[in-house]
C-alpha positions as CSV (number, residue, x, y, z in Angstrom):
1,X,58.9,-16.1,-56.3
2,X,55.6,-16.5,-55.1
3,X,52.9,-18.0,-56.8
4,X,49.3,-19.2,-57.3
5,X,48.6,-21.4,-59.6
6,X,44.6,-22.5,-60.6
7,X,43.7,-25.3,-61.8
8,X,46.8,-27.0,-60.4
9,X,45.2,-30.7,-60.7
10,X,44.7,-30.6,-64.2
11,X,47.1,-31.8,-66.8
12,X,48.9,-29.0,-68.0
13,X,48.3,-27.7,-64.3
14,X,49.6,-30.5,-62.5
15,X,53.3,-30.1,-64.7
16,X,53.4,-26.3,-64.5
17,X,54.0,-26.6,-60.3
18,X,56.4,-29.2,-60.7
19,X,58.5,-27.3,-63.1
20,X,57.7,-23.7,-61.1
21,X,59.1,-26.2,-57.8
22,X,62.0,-27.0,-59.6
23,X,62.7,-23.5,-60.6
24,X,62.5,-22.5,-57.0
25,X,59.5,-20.9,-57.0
26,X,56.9,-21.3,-54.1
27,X,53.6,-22.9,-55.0
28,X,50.2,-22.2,-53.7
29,X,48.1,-24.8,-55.7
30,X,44.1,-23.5,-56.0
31,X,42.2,-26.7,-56.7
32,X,38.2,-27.1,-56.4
33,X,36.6,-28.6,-54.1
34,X,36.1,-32.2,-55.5
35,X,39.3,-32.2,-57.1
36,X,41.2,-35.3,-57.2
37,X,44.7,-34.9,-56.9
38,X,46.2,-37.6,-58.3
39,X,48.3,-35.6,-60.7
40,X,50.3,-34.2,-58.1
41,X,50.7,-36.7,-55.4
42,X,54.4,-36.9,-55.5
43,X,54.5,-32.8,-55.2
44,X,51.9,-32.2,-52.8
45,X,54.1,-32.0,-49.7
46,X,55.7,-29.0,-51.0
47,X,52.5,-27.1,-52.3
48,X,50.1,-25.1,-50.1
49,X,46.7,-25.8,-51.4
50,X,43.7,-23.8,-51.2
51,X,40.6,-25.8,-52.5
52,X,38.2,-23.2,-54.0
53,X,35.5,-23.2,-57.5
54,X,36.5,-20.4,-60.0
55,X,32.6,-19.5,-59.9
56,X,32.6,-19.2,-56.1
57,X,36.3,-17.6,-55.6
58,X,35.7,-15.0,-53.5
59,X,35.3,-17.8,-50.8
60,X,38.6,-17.8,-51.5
61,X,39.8,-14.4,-51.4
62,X,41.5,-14.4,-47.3
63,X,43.5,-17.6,-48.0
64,X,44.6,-15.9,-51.2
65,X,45.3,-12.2,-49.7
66,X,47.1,-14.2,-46.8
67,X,49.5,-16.2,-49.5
68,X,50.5,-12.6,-51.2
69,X,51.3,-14.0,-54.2
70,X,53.9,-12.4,-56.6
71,X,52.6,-14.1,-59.6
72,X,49.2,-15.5,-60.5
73,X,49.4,-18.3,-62.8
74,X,45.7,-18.5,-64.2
75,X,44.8,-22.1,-65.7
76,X,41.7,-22.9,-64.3
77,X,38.6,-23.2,-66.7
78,X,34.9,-24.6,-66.6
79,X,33.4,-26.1,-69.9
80,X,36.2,-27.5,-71.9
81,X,35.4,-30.2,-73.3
82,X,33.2,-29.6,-77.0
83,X,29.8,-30.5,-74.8
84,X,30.1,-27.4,-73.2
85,X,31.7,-25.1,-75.8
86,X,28.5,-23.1,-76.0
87,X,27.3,-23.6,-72.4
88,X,26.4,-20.1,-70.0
89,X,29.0,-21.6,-68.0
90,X,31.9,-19.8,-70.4
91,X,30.9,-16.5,-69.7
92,X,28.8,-16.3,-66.0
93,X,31.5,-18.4,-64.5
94,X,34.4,-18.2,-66.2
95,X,34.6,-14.9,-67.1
96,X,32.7,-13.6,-63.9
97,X,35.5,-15.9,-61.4
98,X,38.5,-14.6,-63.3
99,X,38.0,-10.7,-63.2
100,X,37.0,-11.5,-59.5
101,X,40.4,-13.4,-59.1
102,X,42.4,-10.7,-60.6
103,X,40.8,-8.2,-58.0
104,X,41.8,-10.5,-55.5
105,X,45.5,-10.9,-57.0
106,X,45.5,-7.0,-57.4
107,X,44.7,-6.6,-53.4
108,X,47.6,-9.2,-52.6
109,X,50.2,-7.0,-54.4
110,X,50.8,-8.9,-57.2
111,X,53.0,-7.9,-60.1
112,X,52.5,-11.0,-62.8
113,X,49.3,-12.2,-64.3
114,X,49.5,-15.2,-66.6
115,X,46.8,-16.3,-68.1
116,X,46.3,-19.5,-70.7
117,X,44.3,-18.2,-73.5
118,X,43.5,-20.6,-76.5
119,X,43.6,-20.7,-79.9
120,X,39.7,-20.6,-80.0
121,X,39.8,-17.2,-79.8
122,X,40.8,-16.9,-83.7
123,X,38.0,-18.5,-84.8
124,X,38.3,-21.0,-87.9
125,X,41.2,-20.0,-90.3
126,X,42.8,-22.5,-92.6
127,X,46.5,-20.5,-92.6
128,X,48.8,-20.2,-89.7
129,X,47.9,-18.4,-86.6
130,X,50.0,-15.4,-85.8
131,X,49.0,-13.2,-83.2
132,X,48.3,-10.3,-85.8
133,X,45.7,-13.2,-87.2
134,X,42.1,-10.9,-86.4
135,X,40.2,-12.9,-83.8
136,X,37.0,-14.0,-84.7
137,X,35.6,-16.4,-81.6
138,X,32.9,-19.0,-83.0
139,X,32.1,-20.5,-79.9
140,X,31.1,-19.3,-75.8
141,X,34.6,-20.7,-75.4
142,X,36.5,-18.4,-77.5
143,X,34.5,-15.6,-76.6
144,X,35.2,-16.1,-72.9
145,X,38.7,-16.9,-73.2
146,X,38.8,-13.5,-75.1
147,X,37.1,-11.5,-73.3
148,X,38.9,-12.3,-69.8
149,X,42.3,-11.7,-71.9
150,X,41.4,-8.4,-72.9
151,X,39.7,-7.5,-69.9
152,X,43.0,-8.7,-67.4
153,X,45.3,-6.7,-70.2
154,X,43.9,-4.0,-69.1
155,X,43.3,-4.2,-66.0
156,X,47.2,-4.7,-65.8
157,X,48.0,-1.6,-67.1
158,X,45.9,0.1,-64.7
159,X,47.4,-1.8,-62.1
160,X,51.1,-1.6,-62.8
161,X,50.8,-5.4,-63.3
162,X,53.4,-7.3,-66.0
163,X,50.9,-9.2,-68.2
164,X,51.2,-12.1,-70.1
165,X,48.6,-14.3,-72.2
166,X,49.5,-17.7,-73.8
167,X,47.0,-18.5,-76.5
168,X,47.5,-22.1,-76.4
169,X,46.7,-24.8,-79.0
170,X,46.7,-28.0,-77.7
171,X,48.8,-30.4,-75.6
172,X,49.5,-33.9,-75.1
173,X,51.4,-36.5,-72.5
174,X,51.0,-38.7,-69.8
175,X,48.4,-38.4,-67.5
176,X,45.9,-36.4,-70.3
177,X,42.3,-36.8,-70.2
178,X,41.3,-40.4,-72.2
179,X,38.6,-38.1,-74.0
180,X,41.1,-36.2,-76.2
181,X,42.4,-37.3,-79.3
182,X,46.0,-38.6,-78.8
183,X,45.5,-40.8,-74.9
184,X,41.8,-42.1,-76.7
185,X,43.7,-43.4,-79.7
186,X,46.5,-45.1,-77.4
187,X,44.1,-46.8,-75.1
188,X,41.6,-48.5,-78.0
189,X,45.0,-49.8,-79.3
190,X,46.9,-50.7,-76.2
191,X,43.6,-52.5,-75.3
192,X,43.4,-54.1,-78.3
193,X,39.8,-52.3,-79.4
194,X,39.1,-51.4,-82.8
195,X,39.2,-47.7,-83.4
196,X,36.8,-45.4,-85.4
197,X,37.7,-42.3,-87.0
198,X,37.7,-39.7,-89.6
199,X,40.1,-39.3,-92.8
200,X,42.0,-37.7,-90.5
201,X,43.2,-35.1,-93.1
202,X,43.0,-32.5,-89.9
203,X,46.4,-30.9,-90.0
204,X,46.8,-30.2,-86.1
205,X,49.6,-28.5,-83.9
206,X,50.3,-30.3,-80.5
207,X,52.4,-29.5,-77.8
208,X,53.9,-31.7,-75.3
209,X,52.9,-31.0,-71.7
210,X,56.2,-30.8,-70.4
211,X,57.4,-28.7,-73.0
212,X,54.4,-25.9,-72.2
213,X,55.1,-26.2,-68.8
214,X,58.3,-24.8,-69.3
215,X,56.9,-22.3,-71.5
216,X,54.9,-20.8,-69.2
217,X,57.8,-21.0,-66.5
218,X,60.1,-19.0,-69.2
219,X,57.5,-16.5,-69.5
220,X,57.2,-16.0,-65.9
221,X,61.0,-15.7,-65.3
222,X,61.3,-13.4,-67.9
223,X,60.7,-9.9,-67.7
224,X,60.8,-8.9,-71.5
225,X,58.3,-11.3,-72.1
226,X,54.8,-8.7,-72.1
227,X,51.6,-8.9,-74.2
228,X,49.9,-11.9,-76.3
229,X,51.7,-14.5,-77.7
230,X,50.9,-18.1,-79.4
231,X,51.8,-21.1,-77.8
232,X,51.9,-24.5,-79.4
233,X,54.7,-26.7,-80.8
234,X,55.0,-24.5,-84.8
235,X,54.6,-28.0,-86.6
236,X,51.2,-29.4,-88.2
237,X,50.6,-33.1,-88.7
238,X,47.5,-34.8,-90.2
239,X,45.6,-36.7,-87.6
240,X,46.0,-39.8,-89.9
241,X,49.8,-39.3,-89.5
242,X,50.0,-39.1,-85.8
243,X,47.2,-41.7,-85.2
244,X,49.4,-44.2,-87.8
245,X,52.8,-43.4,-85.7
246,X,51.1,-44.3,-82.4
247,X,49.7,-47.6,-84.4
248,X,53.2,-48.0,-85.4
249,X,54.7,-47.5,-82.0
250,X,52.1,-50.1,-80.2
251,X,51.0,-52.7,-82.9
252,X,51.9,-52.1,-86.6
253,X,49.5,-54.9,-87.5
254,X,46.4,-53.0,-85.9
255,X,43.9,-51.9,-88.4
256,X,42.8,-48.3,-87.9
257,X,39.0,-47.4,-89.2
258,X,39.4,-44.4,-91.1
259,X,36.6,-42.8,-92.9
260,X,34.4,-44.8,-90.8
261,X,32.9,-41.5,-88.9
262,X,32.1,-38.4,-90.9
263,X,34.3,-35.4,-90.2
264,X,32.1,-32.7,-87.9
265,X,30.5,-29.6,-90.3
266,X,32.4,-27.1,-87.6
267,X,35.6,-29.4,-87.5
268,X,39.1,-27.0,-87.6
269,X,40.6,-28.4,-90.2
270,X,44.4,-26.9,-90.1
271,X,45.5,-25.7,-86.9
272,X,49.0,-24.2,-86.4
273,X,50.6,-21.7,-85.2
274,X,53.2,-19.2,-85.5
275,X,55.7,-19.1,-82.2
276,X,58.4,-17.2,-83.7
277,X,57.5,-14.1,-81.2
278,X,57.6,-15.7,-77.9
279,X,60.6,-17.7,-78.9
280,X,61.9,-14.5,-79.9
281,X,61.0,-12.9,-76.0
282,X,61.8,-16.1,-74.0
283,X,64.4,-18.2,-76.1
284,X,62.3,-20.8,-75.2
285,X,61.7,-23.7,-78.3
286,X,60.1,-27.1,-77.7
287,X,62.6,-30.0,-76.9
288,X,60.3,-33.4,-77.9
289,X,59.5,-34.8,-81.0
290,X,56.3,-35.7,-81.7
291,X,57.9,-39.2,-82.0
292,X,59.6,-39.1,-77.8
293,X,56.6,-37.1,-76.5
294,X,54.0,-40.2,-78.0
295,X,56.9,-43.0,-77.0
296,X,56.9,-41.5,-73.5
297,X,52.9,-41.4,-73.5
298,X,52.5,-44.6,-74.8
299,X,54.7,-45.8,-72.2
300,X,53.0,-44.1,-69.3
301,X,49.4,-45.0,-70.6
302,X,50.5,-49.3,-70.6
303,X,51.6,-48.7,-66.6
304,X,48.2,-47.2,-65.6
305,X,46.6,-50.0,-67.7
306,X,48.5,-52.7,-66.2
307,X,47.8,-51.2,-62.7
308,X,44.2,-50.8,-63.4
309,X,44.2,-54.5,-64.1
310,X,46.1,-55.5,-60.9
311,X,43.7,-52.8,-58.7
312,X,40.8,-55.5,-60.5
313,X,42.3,-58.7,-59.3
């Protein structure tokens, strides 16, 4: 099958073409313009890219319609990190440059939209996310991320168009963005920094990359899979817990400052999900414990130290 795939650079991006290339799909990989493409320099001999901004994608629109891709694979986002959660950006970019995508993959002939949603779109609850949970958006995010889910649902119908939307939680793995909780926690300790945080009675779901990448892969390959469904591992664990199992896994002597920062008035603090219906479409079920998918980051993160250190020699 053919396919596009936007935001191909980014983390989760970057491991959903190498598992669509080893499922035998072909990958057209639309990456902005300043993009660095670190992620997928191993894979980039077998994608065709097409470097393009989500907020200027029409400039886009005769490499796309010349590509004709079968399935759209839409992962590309402005604003996520919490700076920019209630930015314009959410809705006169994002929103604007995906419905003007989905035109574009409509005049190619496509017949799959997939598009990450996130669990933003619920709103804050403190009990476990199904996808009969009423949404309740709280932030520009989650109201964008809404809105371009609803919007491309029915604009599949209309178009004879299979549609799938993944309300994802959150993931983890090598090559993640040092901001987020989980890599900033491994590189304070693997640099031997002292490390500030909350209680860290957060109860949080996380994913690990490689497993969602398959997810989505699953969805695409199967054809029963239609409609909105939750995404994320189906276990919680406080953020004391995982932050004390990376400790554990790196230096069980480190001291880890909890309670030294005061939790945020907006902070989730129990996020989980329900997965039972797309494991029930797909058959698909996560394959690493939290324990192998921190082992394996852990492991990733002291290589990119030590070669950060040799690059300063």
């Amino acid at each position: 099958m053919r396919s596009l795939v936007t935001g191909a650079s980014g983390h989760l991006g970057s491991y959903l073409v190498r598992r669509l290339l080893d499922e035998g799909f072909e990958v057209v990989a639309l990456v902005r313009e300043e993009s660095d493409l670190w992620r997928l320099s191993d894979v980039l001999d077998r994608v065709e890219l097409i470097r393009a901004d989500l907020s200027h994608i029409k400039r886009a629109a005769p490499a796309i319609l010349e590509a004709r891709p079968e399935a759209v694979f839409h992962l590309a986002w402005q604003g996520v990190t919490s700076g920019f959660r209630n930015d314009p950006v959410q809705l006169t970019s994002n929103v604007t440059g995906s419905l003007e995508l989905f035109e574009i993959a409509r005049a190619s002939a496509c017949k799959l939209w997939v598009g990450t949603g996130s669990q933003a779109e619920y709103g804050k609850h403190d009990s476990l996310l199904t996808e009969e949970t009423p949404v309740n958006p709280q932030t520009a995010y989650g109201v964008g991320k809404l809105c371009v889910g609803l919007l491309t649902e029915k604009l599949c119908q209309l178009s004879n168009m299979r549609y799938v939307w993944l309300r994802l939680l959150a993931t983890y793995g090598p090559k993640d963005d040092e901001k987020h909780l989980i890599p900033s926690v491994i590189s304070h300790l693997l640099r031997g920094e002292h490390l500030s945080l909350t209680s860290g009675e957060q109860r949080w779901d996380y994913l690990y990359v490689e497993d969602a990448a398959e997810a989505i892969a699953r969805a695409a390959m199967t054809e029963e899979a239609r409609g909105v469904f939750n995404l994320s591992s189906g276990e919680a664990h406080t953020v004391r817990e995982i932050t004390e199992r990376i400790r554990n896994l790196i230096d069980p002597s480190a001291s880890l400052g909890f309670g030294e920062i005061p939790v945020r008035a907006d902070q989730t603090m129990h996020l989980q999900a329900d997965i039972r219906k797309f494991q029930a479409a797909t058959g698909w079920t996560p394959r690493t414990s939290l324990d192998e998918g921190l082992r394996r980051t852990i492991e990733w993160s002291k290589c990119a130290i030590e070669a950060d250190i040799e690059d300063e020699r």
